[in-house]
RODO-130289 format. One record per residue: residue in three letters; y, z, x of N, C-alpha, C, O, CB in turn. Coordinates in pm, whole numbers, plus 50000, padded with zeros to 5 digits. Glycine has a CB too. Layout:
N
ALAYZXYZXYZXYZXYZX ...
This chain:
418
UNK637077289302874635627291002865635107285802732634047279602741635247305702883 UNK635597287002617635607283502470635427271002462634607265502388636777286802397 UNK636727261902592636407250102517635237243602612634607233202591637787240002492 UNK635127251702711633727242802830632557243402735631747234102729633107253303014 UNK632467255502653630907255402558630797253902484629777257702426630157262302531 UNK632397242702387632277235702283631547220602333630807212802273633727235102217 UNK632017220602445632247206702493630867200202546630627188202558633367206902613 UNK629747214502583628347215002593627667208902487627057198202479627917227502606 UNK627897218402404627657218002270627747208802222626667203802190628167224002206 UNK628647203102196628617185602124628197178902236627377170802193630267177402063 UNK628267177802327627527168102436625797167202438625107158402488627987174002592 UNK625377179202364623757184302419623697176902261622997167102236623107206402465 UNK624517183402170624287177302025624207164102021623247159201962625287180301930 UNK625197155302083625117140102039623957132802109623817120702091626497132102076 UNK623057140402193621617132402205620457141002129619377135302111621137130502379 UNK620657155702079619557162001990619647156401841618727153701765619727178601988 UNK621107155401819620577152301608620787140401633621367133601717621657158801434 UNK619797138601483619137123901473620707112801438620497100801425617677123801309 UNK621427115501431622837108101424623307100401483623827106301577623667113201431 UNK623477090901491623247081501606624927081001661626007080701601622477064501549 UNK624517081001810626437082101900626367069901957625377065702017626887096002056 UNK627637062401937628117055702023627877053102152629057054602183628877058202019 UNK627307050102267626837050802378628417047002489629137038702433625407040002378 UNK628797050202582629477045802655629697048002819629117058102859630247047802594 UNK630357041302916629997045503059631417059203098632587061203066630067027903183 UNK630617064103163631317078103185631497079403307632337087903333630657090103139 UNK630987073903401630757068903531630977057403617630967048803528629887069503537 UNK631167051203719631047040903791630617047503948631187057403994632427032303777 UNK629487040004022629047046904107629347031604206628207028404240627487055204074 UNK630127023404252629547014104286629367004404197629997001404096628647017404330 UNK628146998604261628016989904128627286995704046626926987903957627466977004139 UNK626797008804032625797018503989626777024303848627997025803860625347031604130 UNK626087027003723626837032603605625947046003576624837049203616626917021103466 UNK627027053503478626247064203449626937064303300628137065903284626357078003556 UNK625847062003176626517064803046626457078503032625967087703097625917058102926 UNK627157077302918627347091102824625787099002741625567109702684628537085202680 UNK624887085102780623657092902730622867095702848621717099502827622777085002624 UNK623187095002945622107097003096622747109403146622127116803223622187082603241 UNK624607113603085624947130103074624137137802993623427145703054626307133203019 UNK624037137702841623577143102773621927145502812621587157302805623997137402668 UNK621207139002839619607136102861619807149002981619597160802951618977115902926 UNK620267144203134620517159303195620687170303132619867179303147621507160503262 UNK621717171703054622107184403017621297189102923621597200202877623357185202976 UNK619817180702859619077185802793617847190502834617097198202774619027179602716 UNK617657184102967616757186203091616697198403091615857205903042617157181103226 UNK617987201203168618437209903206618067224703136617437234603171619567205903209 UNK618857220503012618557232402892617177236702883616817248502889618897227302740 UNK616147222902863614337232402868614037232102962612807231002954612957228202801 UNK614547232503143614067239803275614897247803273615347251503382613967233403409 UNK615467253903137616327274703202617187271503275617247280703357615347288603320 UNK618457258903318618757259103404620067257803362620727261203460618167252403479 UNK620857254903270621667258603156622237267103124621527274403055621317258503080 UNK623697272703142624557287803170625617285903017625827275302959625797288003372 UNK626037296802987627347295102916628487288002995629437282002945627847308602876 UNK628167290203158629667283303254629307274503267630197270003339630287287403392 UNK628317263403254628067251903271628967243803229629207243703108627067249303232 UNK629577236603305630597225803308630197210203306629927204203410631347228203430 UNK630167203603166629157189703168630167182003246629687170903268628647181302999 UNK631747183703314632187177803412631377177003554630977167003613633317183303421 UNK631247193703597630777196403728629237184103732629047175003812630397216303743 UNK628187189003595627227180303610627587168003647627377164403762626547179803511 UNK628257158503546628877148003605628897144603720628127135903761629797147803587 UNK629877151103807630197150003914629047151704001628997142804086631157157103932 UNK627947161704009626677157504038626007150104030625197147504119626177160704021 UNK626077144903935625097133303903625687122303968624817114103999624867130103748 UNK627097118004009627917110104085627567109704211627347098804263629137113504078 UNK627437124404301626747127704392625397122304439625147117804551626707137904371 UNK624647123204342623187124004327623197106204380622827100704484622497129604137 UNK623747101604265623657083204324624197079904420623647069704461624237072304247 UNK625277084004506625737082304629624877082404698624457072404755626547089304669 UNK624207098604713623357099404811621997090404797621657085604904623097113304823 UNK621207087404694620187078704664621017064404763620667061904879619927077104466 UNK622077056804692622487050904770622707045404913622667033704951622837052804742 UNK622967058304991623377059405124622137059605201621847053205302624247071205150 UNK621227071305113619777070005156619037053305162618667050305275618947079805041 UNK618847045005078618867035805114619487026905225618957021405323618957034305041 UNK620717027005183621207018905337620577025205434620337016505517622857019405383 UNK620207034505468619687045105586618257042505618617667045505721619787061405540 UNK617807036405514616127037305487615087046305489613877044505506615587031005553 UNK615947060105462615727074505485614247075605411614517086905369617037085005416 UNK612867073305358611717078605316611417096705311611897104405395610787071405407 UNK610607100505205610457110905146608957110605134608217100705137611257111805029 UNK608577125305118606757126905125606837122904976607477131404914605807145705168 UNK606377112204893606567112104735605317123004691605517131204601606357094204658 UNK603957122304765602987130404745603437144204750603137148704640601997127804831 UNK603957152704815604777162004837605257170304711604827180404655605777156204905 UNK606387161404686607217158304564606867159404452607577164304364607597148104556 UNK605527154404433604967152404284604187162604261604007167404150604157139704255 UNK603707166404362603137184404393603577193504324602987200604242603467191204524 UNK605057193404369606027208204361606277203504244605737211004162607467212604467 UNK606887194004187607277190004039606327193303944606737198903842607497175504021 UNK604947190703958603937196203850604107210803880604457217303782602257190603864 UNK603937218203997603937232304013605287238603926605277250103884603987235804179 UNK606307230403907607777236503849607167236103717607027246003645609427226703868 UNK606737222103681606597219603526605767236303476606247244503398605377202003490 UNK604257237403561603507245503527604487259903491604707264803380602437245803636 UNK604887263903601605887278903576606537275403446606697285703380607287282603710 UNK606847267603400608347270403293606967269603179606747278903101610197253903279 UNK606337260703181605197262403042604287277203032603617282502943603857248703058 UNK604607280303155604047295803151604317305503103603727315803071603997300903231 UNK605887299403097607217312903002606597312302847606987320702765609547305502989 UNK605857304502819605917300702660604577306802614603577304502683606017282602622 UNK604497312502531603617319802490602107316102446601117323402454604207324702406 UNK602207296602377601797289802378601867277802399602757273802324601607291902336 UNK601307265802480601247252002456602617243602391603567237202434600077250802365 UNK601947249102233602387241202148603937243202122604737234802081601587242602038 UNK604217260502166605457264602165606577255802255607717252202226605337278102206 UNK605907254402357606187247502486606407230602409607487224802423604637249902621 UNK605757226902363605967211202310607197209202181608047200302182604317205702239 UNK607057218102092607817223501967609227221802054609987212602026607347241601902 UNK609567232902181611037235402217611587219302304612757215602310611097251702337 UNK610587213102354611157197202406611317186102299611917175402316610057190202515 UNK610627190502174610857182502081612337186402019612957179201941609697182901987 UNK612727197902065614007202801989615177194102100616347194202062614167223701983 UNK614917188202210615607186702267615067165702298615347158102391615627200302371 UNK614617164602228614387147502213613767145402358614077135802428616057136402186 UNK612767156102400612417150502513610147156102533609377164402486613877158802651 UNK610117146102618608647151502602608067157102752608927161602828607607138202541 UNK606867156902791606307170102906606507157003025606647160503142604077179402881 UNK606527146903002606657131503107608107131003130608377129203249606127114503024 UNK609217132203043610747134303075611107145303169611897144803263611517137202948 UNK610277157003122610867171103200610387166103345611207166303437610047189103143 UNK609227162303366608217160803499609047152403581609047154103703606617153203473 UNK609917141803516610447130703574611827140403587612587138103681610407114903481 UNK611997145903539613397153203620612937162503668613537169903589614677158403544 UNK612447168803722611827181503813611687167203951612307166604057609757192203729 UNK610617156903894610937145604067612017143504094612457147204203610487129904082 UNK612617138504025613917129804040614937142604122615457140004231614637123203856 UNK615117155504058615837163904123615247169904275615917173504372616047174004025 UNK613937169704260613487172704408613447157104492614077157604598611757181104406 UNK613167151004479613657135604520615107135004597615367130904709613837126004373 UNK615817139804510617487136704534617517148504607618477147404683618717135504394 UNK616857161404628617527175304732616637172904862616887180104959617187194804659 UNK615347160804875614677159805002615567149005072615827149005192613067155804988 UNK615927141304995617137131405048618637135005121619227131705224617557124404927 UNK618907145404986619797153105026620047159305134621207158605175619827159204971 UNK619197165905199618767174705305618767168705436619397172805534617487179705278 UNK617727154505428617697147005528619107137305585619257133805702616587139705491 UNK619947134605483620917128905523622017137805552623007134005614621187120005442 UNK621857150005510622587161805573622327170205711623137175205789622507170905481 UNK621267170005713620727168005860621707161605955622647167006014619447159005861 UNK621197145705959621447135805980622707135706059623047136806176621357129705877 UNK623347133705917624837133405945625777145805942626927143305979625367124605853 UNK625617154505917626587165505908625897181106007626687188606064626787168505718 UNK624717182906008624187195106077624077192506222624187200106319622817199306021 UNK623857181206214623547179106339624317180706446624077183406564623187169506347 UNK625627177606365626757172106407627577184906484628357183606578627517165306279 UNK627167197006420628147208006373627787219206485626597221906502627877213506198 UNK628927227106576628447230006711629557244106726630697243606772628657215006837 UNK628767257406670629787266806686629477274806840628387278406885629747277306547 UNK630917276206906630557284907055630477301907035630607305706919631977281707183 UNK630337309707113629877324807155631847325507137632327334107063628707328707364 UNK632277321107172633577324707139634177323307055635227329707050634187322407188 UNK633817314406949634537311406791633417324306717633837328406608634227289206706 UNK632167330506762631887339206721632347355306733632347365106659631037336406739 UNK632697352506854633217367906890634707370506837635087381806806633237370507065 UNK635667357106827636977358606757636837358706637637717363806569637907349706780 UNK635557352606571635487354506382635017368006381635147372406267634207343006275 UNK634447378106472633897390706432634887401906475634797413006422632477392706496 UNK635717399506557636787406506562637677406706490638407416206463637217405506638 UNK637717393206442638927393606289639097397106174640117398806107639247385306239 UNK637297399006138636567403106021635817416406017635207420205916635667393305994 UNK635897423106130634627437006140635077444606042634177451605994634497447806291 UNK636457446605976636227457005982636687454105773637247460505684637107467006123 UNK636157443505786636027436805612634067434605603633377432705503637207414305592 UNK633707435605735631637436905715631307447205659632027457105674630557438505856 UNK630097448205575629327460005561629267471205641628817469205754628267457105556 UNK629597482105613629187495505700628067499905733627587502505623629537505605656 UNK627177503005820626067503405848625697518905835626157527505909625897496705971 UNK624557522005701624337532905673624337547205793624187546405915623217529705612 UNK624517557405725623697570705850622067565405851621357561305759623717592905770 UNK621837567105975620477562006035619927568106104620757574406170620417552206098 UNK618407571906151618017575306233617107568906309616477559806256617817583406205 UNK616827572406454615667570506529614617577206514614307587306578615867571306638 UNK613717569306386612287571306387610997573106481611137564906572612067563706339 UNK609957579406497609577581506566608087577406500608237574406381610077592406614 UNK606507576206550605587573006457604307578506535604467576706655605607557006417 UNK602937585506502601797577806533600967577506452600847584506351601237580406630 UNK600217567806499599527559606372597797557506460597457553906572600637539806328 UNK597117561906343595917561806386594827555806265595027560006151595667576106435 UNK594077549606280593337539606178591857548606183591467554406285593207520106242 UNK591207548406068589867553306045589107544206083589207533406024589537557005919 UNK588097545606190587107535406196585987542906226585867553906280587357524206294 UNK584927532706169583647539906188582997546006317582917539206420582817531806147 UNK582547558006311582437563406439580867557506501580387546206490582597581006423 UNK580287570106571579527564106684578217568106566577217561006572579657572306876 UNK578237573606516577107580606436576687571906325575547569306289577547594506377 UNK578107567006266578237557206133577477537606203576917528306144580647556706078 UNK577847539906337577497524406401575847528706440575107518906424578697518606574 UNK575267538406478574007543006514573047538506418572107530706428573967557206528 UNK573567545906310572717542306168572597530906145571407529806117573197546506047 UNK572977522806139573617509706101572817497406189572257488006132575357510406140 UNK572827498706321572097496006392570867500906398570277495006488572567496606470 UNK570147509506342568647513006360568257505706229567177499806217568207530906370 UNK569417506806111568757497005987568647480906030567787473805979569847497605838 UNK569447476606113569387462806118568097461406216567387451506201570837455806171 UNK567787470006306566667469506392565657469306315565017459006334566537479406484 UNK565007478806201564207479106132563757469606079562547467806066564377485106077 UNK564897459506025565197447605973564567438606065563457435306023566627445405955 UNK564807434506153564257426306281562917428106302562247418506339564897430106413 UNK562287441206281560797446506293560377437806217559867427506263560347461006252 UNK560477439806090559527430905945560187418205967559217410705970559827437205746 UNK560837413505978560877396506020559967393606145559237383606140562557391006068 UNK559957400606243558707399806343557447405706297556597408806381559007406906473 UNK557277407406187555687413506132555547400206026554567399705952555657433506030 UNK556347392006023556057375605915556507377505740556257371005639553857371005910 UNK557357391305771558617391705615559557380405631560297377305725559867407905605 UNK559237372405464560067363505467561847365305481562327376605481559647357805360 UNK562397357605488564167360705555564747359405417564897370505367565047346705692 UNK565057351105352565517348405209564687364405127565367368405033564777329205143 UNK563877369605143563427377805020564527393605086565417400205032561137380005009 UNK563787394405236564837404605285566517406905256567257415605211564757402605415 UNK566587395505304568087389705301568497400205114569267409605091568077364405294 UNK567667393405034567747397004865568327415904871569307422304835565607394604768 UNK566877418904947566857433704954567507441404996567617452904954566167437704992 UNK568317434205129568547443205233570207444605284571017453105323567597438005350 UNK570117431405258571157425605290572737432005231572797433305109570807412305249 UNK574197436505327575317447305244576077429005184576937430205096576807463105398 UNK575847418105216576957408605200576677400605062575557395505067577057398505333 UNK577357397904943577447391504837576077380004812575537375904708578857385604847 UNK575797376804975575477365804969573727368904946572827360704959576087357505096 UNK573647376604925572287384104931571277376304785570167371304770572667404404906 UNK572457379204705572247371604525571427357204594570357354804539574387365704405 UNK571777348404696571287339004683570577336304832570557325304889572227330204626 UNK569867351604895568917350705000569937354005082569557362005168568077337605029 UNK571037351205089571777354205208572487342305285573147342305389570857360805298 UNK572047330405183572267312705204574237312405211574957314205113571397300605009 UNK574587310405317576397309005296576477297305327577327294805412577557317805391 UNK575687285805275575867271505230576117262305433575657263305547577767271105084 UNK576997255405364577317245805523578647252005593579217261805544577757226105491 UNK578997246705688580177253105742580577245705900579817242905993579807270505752 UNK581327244805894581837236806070582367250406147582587262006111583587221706063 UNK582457243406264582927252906395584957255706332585857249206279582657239506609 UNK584657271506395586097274606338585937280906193586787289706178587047260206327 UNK585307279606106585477286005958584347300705987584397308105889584817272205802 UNK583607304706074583027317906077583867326306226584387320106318581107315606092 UNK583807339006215584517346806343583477340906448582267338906436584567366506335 UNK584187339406535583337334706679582017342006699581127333806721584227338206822 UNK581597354006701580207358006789579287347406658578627337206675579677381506804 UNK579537353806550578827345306456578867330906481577887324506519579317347406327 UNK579617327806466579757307906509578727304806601577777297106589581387301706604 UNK579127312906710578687310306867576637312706795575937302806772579647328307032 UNK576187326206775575047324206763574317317506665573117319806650574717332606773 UNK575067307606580574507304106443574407287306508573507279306484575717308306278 UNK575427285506581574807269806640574147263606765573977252706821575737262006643 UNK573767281206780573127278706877571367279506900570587281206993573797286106949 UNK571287276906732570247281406675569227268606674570017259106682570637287706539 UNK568067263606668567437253206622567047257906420567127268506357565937251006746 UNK566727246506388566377247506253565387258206238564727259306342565887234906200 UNK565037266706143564267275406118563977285506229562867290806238563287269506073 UNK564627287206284564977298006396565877310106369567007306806332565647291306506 UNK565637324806380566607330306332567337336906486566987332406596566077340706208 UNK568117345206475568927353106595568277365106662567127369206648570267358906541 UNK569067368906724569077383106758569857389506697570647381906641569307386106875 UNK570097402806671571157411306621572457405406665572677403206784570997425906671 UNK573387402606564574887394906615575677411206580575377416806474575627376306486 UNK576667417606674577517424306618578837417006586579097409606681577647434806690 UNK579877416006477581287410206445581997423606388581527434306347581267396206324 UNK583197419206401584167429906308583457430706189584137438206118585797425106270 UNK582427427006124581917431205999580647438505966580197439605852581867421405937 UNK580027444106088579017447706114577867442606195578237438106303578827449606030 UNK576597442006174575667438006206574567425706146573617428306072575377447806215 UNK574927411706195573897400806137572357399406215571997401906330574687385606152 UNK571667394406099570777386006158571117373506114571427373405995569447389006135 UNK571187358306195571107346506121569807337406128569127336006229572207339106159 UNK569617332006019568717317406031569397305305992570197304205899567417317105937 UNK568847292606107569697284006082568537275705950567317275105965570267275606237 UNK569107271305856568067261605736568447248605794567517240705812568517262205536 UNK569887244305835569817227805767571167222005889572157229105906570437226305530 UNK571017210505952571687203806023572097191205935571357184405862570977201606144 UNK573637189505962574007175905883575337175005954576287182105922574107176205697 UNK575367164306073576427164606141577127173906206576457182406264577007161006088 UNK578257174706213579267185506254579007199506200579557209206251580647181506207 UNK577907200906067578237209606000576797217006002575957209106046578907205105872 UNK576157231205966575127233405960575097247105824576077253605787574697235506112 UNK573737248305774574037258905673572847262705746572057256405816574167257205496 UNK573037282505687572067292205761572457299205659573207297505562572197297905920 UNK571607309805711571247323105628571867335805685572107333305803569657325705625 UNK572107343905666572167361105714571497369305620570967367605511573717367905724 UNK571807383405737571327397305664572627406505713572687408305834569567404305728 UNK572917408205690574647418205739574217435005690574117439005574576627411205598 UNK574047441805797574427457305769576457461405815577057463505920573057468305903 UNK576777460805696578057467205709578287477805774577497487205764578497469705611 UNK579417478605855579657491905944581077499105910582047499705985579677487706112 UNK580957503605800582807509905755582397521305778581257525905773583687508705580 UNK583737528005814584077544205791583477551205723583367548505604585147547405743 UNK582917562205775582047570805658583417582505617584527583305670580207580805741 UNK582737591305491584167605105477583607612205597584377621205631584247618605302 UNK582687611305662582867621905811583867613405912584647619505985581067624905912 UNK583797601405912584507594506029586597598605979587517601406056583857572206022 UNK586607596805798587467602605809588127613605802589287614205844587687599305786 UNK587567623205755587717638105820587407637305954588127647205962586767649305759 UNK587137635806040587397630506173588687630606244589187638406325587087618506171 UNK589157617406177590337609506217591407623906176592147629606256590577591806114 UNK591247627106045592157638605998592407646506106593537648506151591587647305887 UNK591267651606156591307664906235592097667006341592787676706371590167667906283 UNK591787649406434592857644506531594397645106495594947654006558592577630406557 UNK595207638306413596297639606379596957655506299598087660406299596307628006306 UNK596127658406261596297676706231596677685906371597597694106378594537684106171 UNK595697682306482595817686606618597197680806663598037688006718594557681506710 UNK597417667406637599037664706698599527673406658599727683706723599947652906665 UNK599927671306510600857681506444601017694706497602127699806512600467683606317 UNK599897700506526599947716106572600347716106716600837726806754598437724206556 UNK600257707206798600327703606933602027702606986602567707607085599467688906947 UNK602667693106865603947696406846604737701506830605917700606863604207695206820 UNK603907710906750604907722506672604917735706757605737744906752604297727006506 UNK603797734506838603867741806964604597735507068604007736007176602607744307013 UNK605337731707070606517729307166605867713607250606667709007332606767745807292 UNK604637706307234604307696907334605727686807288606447689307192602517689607319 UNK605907674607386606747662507370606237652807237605057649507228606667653907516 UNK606847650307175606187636307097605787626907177604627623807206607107628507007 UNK607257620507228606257607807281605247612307379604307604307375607097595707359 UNK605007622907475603437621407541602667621707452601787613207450602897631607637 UNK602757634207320601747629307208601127613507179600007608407180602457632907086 UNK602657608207149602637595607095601537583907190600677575907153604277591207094 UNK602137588107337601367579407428599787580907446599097572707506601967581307557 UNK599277593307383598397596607413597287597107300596107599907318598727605907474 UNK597997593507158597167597907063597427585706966596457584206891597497613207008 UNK598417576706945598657568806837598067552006915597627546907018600527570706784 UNK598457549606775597007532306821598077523906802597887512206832595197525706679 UNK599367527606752600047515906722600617515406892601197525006943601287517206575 UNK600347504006956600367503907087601777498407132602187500907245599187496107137 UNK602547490807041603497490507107604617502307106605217505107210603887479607077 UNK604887509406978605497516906991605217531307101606057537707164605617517406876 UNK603987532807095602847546607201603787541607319604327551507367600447543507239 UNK604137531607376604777531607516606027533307517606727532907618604607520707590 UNK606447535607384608547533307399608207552807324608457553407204609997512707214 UNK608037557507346608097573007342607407579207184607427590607137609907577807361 UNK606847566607130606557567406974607787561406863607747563606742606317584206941 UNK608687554906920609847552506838609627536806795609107527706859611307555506925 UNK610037536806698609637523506635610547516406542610307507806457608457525306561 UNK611907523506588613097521306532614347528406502614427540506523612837518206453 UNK615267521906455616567526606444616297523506264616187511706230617967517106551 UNK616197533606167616877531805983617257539005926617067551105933616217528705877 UNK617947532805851618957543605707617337542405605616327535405610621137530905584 UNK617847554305514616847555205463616157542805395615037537905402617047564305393 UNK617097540505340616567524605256615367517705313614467512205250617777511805265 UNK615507518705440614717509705501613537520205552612467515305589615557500805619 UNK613617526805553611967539405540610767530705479610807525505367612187556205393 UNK609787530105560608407525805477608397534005346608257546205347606917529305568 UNK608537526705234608627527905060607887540905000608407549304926607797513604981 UNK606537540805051605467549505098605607564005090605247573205017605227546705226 UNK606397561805215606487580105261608007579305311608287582205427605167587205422 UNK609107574605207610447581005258610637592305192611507599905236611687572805242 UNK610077595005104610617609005006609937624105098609997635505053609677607904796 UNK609327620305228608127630605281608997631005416609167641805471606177624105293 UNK609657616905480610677614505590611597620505535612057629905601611057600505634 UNK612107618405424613597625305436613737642505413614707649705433614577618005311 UNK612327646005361611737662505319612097666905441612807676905450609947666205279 UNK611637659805557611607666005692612687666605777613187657405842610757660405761 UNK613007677805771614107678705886614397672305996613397670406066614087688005936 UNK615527667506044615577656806142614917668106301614827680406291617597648806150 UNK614677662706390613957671806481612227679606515611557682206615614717680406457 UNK612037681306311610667682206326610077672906261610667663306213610167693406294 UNK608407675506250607397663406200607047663406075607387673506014606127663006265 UNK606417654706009606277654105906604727659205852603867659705940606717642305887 UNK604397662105740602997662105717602177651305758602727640405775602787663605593 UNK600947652505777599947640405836599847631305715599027636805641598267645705889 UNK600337618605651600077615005586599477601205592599757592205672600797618005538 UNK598277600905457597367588505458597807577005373598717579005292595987592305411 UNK597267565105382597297554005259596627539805309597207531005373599017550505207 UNK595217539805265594367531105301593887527205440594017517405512594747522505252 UNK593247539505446592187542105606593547542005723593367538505840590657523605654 UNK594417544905689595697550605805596207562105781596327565405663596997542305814 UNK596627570905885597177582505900598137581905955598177573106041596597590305947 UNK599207589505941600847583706019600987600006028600557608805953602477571805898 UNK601677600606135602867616006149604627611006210605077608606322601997630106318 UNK605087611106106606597605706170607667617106181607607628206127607337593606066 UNK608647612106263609727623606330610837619006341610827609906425609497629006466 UNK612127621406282613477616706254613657627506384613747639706391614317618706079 UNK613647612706519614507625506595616057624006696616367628306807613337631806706 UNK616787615406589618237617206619619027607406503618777595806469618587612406790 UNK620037616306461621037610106386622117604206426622937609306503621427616706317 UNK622207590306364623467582606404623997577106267623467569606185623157570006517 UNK625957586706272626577582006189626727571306120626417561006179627187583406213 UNK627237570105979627407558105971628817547206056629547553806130627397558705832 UNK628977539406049629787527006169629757517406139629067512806048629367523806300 UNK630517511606209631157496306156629817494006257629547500906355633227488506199 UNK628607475806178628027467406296628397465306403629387458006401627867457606279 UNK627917469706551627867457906622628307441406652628047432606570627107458206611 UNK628857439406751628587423006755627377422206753627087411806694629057414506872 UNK626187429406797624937420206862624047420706754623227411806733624147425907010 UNK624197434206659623467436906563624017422706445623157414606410623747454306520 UNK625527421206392625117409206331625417395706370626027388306293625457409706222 UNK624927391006520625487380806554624697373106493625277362206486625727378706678 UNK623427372106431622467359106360623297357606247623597346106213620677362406309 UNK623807369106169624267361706046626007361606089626837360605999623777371205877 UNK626217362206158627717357606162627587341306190628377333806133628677366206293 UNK626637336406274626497323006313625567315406143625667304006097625407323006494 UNK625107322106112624307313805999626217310005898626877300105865622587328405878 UNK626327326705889627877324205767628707314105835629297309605737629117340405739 UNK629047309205911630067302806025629517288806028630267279406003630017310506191 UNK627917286306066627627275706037627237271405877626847259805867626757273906123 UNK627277279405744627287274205618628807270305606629017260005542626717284605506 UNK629707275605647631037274205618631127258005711631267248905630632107289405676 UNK631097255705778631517244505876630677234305823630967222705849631287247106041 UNK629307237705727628847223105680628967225005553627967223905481627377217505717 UNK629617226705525630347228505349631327222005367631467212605289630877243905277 UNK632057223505441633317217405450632977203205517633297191705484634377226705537 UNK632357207105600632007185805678631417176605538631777165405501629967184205851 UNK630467185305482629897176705358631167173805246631207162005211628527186305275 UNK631917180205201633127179805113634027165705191634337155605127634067197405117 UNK634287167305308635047158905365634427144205383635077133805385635407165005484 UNK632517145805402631847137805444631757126505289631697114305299630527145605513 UNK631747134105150631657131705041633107127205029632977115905074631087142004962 UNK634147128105005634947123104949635267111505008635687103104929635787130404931 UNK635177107305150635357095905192634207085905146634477074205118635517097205328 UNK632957090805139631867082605055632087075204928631787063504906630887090905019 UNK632687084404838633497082304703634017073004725633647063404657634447091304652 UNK635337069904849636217060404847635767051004877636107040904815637137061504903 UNK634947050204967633987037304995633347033604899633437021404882632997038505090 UNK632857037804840631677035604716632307030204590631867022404506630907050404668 UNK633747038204604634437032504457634347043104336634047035804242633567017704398 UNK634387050204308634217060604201635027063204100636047069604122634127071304247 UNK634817060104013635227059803881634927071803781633777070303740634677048403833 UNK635337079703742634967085303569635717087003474636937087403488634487097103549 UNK635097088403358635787083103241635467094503109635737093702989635157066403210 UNK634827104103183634467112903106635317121102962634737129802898634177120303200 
């Protein structure tokens, strides 16, 4: 280890101090070379993108970088193309994160000057390395994934050979849930609707729409009359869409109801595909009666339960989360770990068999029920057959690429001299 991070060390050194090194080839790729200063320049890259270990091996780099031109290479013969727009994207987005670590700018310029390199060098290796892994990818594709074909029976003999070297699958239970959302009731939508009606009155008595809009209006857009600029089909929820282009110029609506309450619109301005209008929006959220409400309901489960009723008819009968309401209220098989983050310390309070307190967290109410324990056990085949086939197929193209690479080498000619 001592001598791999001497060997860094003077390698990163003989392109940082001003001392001038000998230059020489360390490489042969083909007819392609790689000096001793196109190692060092990486490994200084490297060093100001954080990417730089005490185990860093300026061989292994090497040998990457050997890699790296093969595949550029092969990609060519192939005539393999890359999104370069893409590319140059994510490379400024990398550059940005690492200048972010730095407290300042200048700090950020100071530490590439320590390393003989400037913000156009780093950028050009952030491309160049995403360049060479979109290439990478595609000619791995190509030639090696594509290629690679595991059966239901090389899976079931790798999981029989290995079960009992897999993870153990925690003590778990069958969760149980219902879930009920606060929404505004009939009283909270009443109101709401007699204000937007009112609203409609004085626009039919010749109140201007922009001054109302100012006054009246629950939506942001009020600051500027209620004007939400231009807009095409598809960027507003449908009832809105639907009555806003169906509007002539200076024409306003009827009462629109959307998931957001209650509009009036006027259309101002036609320009192609696109049109700008106006609103007045009375918002329709949950009042604290709608949720003391909702409370009262899930309080009644609770007591409903605890008087001997079934969960799941509860469940079927009282919770909104609809897919689980039909499977008896159950909504899974977990070890604790996997408990919504939330309320496992309130799940695990509760005895397996009974319910839990009614608990809230942002206009939802839940009542959950641990109601059966299952030991812990060796997985399933079925439970991990996705990652037995993912591990099975990383193993089989690791090895095709190793095999696929060294014969490349021989073709190619490979030389180092490191």
């Amino acid at each position: 280890m001592k001598r791999l991070v001497l060997a860094l060390l003077l390698l990163i050194a003989g392109f940082t101090l001003n001392a001038e090194v000998v230059d020489k080839i360390v490489a042969k790729v083909g007819t392609d070379i790689i000096l001793l200063s196109d190692l060092q320049k990486q490994l200084a890259q490297m060093q100001s993108a954080k990417m730089l270990t005490p185990d860093t091996n300026p061989l292994d780099v090497l040998n990457e970088m050997v890699e790296q031109r093969l595949m550029i290479q092969k990609a060519k013969d192939m005539n393999i193309k890359i999104d370069e727009a893409k590319v140059k994207t994510m490379a400024e987005r990398y550059l940005k994160q690492i200048k972010s670590r730095y407290p300042t700018e200048q700090a950020f310029i100071v530490d590439l000057r320590k390393s003989k390199l400037t913000e156009s060098d780093l950028l050009k290796y952030y491309t160049d390395m995403l360049t060479e892994s979109a290439l990478t990818e595609q000619l791995v594709q190509k030639l090696i994934s594509s290629n690679i074909n595991i059966t239901e029976a090389e899976m079931v003999s790798f999981y029989t050979a290995t079960k009992d070297t897999l993870a153990v699958k925690p003590v778990s239970w069958s969760l149980g849930m219902v879930l009920r959302e606060v929404k505004a009731g009939g009283s909270t939508k009443s109101q709401k609707k007699a204000e937007i009606e009112a609203i409609m009155r004085r626009l039919k008595n010749g109140e201007n729409f922009a001054d109302l809009a100012k006054t009246e209006s629950d939506c942001p857009s009020k600051e500027a009359g209620g004007d939400l600029g231009f807009f095409k089909k598809g960027m507003m929820v449908k009832p809105f869409e639907d009555a806003a282009f169906a509007l002539r110029v200076g024409e306003y609506s009827g009462i629109v109801e959307t998931q957001f309450g209650y509009h009036i619109i006027q259309l101002e301005e036609n320009k192609g595909d696109e049109i700008r209008a106006r609103h007045i929006l009375k918002t329709v959220s949950a009042s604290e009666a709608d949720t003391t409400s909702e409370r009262a309901i899930m309080e009644s489960v609770r007591s409903r339960f605890m008087a001997g009723e079934s969960f799941a008819a509860l469940a079927a009968e009282f919770s909104q989360d609809t897919e689980s309401s039909q499977d008896g209220g159950i909504i899974g098989e977990y070890s604790q770990q996997d408990f919504p983050e939330l309320f496992a310390t309130q799940i695990m309070q509760t005895p397996v068999g009974q319910i839990s307190p009614v608990l809230e967290n942002e206009g939802l109410f839940y009542l959950f029920i641990r109601t059966m324990e299952m030991p812990s056990r060796i997985y399933t085949y079925d439970e991990v057959k996705e990652q037995l086939h993912q591990l099975m197929f990383n193993k089989k193209q690791a090895e095709a690429y190793q095999l696929w690479m060294s014969n490349l080498k021989r073709e190619s000619y490979v030389q180092l001299s490191l």
